[in-house]
C-alpha positions as semicolon CSV with decimal commas, in nm:
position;residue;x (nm);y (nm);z (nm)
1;X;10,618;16,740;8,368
2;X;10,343;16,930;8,523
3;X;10,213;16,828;8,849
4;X;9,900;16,659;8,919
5;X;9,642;16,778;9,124
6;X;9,506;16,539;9,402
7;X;9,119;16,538;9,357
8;X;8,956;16,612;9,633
9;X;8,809;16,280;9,781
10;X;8,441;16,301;9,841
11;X;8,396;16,142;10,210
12;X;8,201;15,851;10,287
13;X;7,924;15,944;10,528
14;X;7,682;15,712;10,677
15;X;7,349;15,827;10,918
16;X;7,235;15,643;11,198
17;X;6,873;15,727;11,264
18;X;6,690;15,650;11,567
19;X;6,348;15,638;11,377
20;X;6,109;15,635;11,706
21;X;6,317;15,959;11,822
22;X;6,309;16,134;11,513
23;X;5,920;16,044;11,422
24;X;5,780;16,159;11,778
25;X;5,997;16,470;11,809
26;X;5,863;16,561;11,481
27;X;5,529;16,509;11,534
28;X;5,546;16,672;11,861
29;X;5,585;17,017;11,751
30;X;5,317;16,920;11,465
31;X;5,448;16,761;11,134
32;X;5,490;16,451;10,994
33;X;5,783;16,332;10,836
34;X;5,822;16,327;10,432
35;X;6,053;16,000;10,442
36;X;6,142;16,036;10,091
37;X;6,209;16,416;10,095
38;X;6,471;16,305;10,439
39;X;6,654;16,049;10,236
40;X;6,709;16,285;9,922
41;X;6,807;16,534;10,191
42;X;7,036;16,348;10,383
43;X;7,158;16,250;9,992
44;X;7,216;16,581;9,891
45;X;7,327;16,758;10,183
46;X;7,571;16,540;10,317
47;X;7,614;16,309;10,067
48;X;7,486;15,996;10,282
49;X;7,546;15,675;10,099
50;X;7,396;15,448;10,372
51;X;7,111;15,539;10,566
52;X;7,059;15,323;10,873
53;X;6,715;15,359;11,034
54;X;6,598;15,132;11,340
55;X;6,303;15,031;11,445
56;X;6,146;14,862;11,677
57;X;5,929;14,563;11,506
58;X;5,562;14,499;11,475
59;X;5,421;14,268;11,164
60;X;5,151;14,496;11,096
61;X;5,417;14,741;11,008
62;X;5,567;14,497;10,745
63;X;5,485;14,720;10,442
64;X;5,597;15,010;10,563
65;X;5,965;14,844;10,658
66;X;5,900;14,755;10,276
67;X;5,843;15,111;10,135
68;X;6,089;15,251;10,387
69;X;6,357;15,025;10,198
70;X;6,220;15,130;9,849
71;X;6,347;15,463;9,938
72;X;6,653;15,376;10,051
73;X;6,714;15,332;10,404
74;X;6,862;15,004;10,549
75;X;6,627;14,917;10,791
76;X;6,747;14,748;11,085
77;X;6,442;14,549;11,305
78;X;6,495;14,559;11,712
79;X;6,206;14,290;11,868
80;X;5,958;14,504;12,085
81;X;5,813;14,392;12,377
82;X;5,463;14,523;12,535
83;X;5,522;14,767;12,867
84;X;5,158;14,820;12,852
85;X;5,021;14,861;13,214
86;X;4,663;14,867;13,324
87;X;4,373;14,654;13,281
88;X;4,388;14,445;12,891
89;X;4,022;14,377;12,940
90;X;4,001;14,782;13,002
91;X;3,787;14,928;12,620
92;X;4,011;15,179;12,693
93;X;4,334;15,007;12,709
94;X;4,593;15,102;12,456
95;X;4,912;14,858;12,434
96;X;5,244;15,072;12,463
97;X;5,514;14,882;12,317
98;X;5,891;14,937;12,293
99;X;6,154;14,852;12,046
100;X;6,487;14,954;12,241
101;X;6,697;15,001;11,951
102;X;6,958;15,233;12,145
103;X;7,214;14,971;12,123
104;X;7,150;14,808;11,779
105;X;7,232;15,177;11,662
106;X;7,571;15,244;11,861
107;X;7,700;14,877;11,782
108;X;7,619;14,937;11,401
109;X;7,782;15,258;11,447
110;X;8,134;15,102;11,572
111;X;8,116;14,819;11,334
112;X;8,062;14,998;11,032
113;X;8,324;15,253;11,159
114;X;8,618;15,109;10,888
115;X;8,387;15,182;10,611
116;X;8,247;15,509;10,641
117;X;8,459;15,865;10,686
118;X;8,203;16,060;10,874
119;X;7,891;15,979;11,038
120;X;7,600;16,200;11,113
121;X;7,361;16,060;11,420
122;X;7,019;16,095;11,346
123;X;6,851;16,153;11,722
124;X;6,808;16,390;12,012
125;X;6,856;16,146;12,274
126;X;7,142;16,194;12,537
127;X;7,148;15,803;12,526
128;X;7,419;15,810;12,207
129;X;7,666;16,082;12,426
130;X;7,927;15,813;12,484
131;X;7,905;15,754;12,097
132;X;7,888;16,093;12,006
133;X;8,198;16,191;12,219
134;X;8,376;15,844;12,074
135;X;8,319;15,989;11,701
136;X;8,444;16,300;11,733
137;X;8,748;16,247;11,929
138;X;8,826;16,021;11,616
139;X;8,707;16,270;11,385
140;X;8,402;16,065;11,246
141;X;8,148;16,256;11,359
142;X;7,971;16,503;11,077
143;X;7,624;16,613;11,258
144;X;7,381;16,524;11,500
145;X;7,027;16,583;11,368
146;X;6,821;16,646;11,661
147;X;6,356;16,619;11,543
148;X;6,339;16,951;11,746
149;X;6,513;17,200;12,007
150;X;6,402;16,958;12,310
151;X;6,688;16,754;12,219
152;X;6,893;16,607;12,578
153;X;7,101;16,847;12,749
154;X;7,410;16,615;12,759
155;X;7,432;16,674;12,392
156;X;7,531;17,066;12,475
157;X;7,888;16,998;12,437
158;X;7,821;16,911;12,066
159;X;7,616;17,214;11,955
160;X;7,841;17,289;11,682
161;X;7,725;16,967;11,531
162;X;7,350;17,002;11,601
163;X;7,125;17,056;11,345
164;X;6,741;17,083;11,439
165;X;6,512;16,891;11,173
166;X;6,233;17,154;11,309
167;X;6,409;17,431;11,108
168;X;6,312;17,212;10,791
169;X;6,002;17,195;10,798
170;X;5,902;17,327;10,524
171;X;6,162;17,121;10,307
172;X;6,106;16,754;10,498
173;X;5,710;16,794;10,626
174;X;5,471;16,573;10,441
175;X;5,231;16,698;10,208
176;X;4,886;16,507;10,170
177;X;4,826;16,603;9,793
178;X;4,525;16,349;9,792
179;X;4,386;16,528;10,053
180;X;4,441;16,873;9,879
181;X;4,291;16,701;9,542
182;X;3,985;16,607;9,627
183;X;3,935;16,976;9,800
184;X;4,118;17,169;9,639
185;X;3,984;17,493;9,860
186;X;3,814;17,396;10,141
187;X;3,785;17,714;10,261
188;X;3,564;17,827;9,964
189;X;3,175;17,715;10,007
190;X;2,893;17,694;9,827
191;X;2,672;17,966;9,797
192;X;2,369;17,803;9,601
């Protein structure tokens, strides 16, 4: 009888993304995010078959929580409150507001822990050490995807799971093709 070889099981991997985290540290060194081109990459790379993102809620954001879904994230809402300071009456008042979602993401993280094999952490924030440290003394923990190289220095012990999203730009930066349509070469002018 010959003997059977075990296939090699595919592991389960889940990401946890802080989406307030990722979206500002991306922006801050000048690029937006292409959501869809992060989920296929998380997908392909790691083979991610659930894709937590929080947020922090605000109904005027309803259809993007919508289209965020569509692409295949399982979006978890965290209430926000306003930390605004200053003077509401003020024309130049601008409302800060905060969705916490630090622990939403860490208690999602232990109770989905049965179900997934590895998890990749989706945040530069020295916030998720304990977590961090927790997954890979279990052997859980796959990556931690920091938006840029300003990620917390309590996350040093981990390097060898860090991967900076800045070093993909050019695969995970949104591209305005309407924006290139309609001028195809603005550099070009008219000389008539």
């Amino acid at each position: 009888m010959l003997a059977r070889r075990k296939a090699k099981k595919t592991p389960n991997v889940y990401a946890f993304i802080d989406s307030q985290n990722l979206n500002l540290g991306v922006q801050k060194v000048g690029w937006k995010m292409d959501w869809r081109a992060f989920r296929a990459y998380l997908q392909e790379q790691f083979n991610v078959t659930k894709a937590f993102m929080f947020i922090g809620y605000m109904q005027e954001n309803e259809a993007l929580y919508e289209h965020m879904h569509e692409l295949g994230y399982l979006i978890a809402l965290k209430p926000t409150v306003d930390v605004s300071s200053g003077d509401k009456e003020d024309e130049d008042y601008k409302p800060v507001v905060k969705g916490n979602i630090d622990a939403d993401l860490v208690l999602y993280a232990m109770k989905e822990l049965p179900n997934y094999d590895k998890a990749i952490i989706v945040s530069g924030d020295g916030d998720f050490v304990s977590l961090i440290e927790y997954l890979s003394n279990q052997n859980k923990l796959l990556h931690v995807l920091t938006p840029n190289w300003q990620y917390s220095s309590l996350l040093k012990p981990w390097e060898r799971y860090i991967i900076r999203i800045d070093q993909l730009r050019q695969q995970l930066a949104y591209k305005d093709h309407r924006r290139r349509h309609n001028n195809p070469n603005p550099q070009k002018q008219s000389t008539s």
